[in-house]
C-alpha positions, 0 to 999 in steps of 0.5 A, a space after each residue: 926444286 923438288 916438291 911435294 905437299 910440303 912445299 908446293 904451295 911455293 909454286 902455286 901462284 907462279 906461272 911457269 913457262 911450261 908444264 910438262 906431264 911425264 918425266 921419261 925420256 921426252 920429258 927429261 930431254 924438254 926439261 933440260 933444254 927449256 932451262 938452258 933456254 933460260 925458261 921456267 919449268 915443271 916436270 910431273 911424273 906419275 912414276 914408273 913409266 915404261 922407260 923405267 922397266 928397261 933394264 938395259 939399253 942395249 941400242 942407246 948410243 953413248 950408254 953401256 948396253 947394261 944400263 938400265 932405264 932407271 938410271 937414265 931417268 934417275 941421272 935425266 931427273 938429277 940434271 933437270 934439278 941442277 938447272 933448276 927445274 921443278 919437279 913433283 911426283 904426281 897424278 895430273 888429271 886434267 890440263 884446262 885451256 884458260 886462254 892465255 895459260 893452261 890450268 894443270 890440276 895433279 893429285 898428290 898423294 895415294 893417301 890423304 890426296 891433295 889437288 893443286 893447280 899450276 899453271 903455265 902457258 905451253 904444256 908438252 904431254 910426255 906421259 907415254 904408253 904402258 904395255 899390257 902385260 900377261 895376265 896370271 894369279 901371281 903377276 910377281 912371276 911375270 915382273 920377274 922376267 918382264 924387261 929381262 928376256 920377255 920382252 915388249 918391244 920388236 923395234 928395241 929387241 928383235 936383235 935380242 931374240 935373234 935365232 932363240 926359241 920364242 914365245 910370242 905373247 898375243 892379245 887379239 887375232 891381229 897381233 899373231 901378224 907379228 909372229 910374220 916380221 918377228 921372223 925375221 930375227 928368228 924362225 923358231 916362234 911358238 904363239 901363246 893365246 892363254 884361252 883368251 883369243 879367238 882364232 879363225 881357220 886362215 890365221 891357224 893355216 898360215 901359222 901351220 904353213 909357217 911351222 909356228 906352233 899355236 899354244 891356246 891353253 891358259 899360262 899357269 906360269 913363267 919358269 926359270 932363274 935369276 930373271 931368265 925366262 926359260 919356258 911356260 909352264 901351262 895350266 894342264 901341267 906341260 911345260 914349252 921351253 923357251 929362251 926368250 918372249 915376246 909380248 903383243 898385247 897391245 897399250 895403255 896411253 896416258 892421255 885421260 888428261 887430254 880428253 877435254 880438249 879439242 886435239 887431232 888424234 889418230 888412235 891413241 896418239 896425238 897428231 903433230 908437226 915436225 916440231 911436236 907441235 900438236 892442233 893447239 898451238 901452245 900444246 906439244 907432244 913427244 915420245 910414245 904419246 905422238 904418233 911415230 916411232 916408240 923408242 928412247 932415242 926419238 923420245 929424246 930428240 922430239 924433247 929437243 924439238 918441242 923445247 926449241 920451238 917453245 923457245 923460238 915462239 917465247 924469244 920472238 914474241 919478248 921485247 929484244 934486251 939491251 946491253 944498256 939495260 945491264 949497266 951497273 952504276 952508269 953515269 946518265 
C-alpha cells in the first residue's frame, strides 16, 4: 500500500518485519524478495536519489542502454506494491534499537511535517550517496547536462568517455589522481579546480609530464545543447571545448539516522558481511551505503542477499507448520 499522512496511522501499530530506509536499487530488490518470502515490509524514500539522475543505464544487463534510472525505479516501486509492500515518501531521522525491534521516526511532509514511528524488527539501510556536484550562480545550468555527458561515475562511464576530450572536475588535490586511471579510456583530460584547490608543485609536474592541462579559474558555466555539454565557459570570458566531463568532488552518504547506534565503520561506509549483514545482527546494509563497489548492479544483488538472509533467520527461528494445520472442515 502506498501511504502518506492520510493513511499511515493504518500502519502505525503494526510491527513489520523490515524496514528498509531507501527505495533505489538495493532497496527495491530487498523489497521484492522480502514479499515473496511472504515477509511484511516498509520502503522509505526521501526521493531523488542518485539512481534517479541516471539517465541511461548503458551497462545493466537485460535493459535498453537508453533506459533511464527513473524508470527502473518507477517499474522497482510498481512491482513492490503488487506484492504488497508498503511504501511512504519520507525522511527517516533516526532508527532507535528498542531491543526486540527497531523504532524508525520519518518526517513526513516538507510543510506542516508529521513524524510518525514504525516499527520492525530487521532494518536494511539502503539510503546510498549523492555526489557533490559543480558549485555555479545558477545550478540549473549544471542539472542540465549532469547524468547526460558529465558524468559522476569512472566505473558506470569511462567507456562513455573513451578517446573524448574531458573535463575532469575536482574537489581536493587527491581526486586530481583520478585524472591517472581516467587515462585509460582517454588521454585528452583537461583538470578544472574553479579557484577552489590548492595544488602543490608535485601534482602540477606530474599533471605537466602527463600534458594534462590545469584549468584553476572559476567556472562561470557549462555550454552546449539539448543536454550535451560541450565546453566550460570561464569566469574571464575563455571558453575550453570539451566533449564530455567527469565529476570528482567527492559524496554525501545518508547515514545521520545511524549515528546513535553502535555500527562498524569505514569512512562513510557501514562494514558488513557477505550477507549485507552489518556489526548488529538485525541491521543490514546494501548498495553504496556498505563498503564495495558502487554500481546498480551490485546494489540489486546485495538486496537480494540481505533479504535472504533476514528470511533464513525469521524461518529458522518460526515453529515448523503442518499440513494438518491447513485441513478445512476435517473430521477429529
Amino acid at each position: 500500500m502506498k501511504l502518506s499522512k492520510h493513511n499511515l496511522d493504518q500502519r502505525l501499530e503494526h510491527e513489520y518485519d523490515v524496514i528498509i530506509v531507501g527505495g533505489g536499487a538495493g532497496g527495491l530488490s530487498a523489497a521484492i524478495y522480502l514479499q515473496r518470502y511472504r515477509l511484511s515490509c516498509l520502503v522509505i524514500e526521501k526521493g531523488k536519489g542518485r539512481s534517479f539522475w541516471m539517465q541511461e543505464l548503458r551497462n545493466y544487463l537485460g535493459l535498453s542502454p537508453e533506459t533511464p534510472g527513473r524508470d527502473l525505479l518507477k517499474q522497482g516501486q510498481d512491482h513492490i506494491l503488487e506484492l504488497g509492500a508498503d511504501y511512504l515518501r519520507g525522511f527517516v531521522e533516526e532508527v532507535r534499537d528498542e531491543g526486540e525491534a527497531f523504532a524508525v521516526k520519518v518526517k513526513v511532509g516538507r510543510q506542516d511535517s508529521i513524524y510518525p514511528v514504525f516499527r520492525a524488527k530487521y532494518v536494511i539501510a539502503a539510503s546510498g550517496i549523492i555526489d557533490h556536484l559543480p558549485h555555479l550562480d545558477h545550478m540549473q545550468n549544471v542539472y542540465d547536462y549532469a547524468g547526460y555527458n558529465l558524468h559522476v561515475c569512472l566505473i558506470c562511464d569511462g567507456y562513455e568517455m573513451a578517446d573524448k576530450r574531458c573535463g575532469l572536475f575536482v574537489g581536493s588535490e587527491g581526486a586530481i589522481n583520478t585524472a591517472f586511471v581516467l587515462n585509460w579510456f582517454t588521454p585528452y583530460i583537461t583538470v578544472f579546480t574553479a579557484g577552489q584547490v590548492s595544488v602543490g608543485e608535485e601534482m602540477r609536474q606530474k599533471l605537466r609530464d602527463h600534458g594534462y592541462p590545469l584549468v584553476e579559474t572559476p567556472i562561470k558555466q557549462f555550454v552546449g545543447h539539448h543536454h550535451e555539454m560541450t565546453g566550460v565557459e570561464l569566469t574571464d570570458g575563455d571558453i575550453v571545448p570539451l566533449d564530455t566531463g567527469l565529476v570528482a568532488m567527492g559524496s554525501h552518504y545518508h547515514n545521520e539516522y545511524l549515528k546513535s547506534l553502535d555500527l562498524d565503520w569505514k569512512g562513510g561506509n557501514l562494514v558488513t558481511d557477505s550477507m549485507c549483514r552489518t556489526s548488529h545482527p538485525r541491521l543490514f546494509a546494501v548498495g553504496d551505503l556498505k563498503e564495495g563497489l558502487n554500481q546498480v548492479s551490485i546494489a540489486v544483488a546485495d538486496g537480494t542477499l540481505a533479504a535472504t538472509a533476514i528470511w533464513r533467520e525469521i524461518r529458522r527461528n518460526s515453529a515448523p507448520r503442518r499440513w494438518e494445520d491447513n485441513l478445512i472442515g476435517a473430521v477429529p
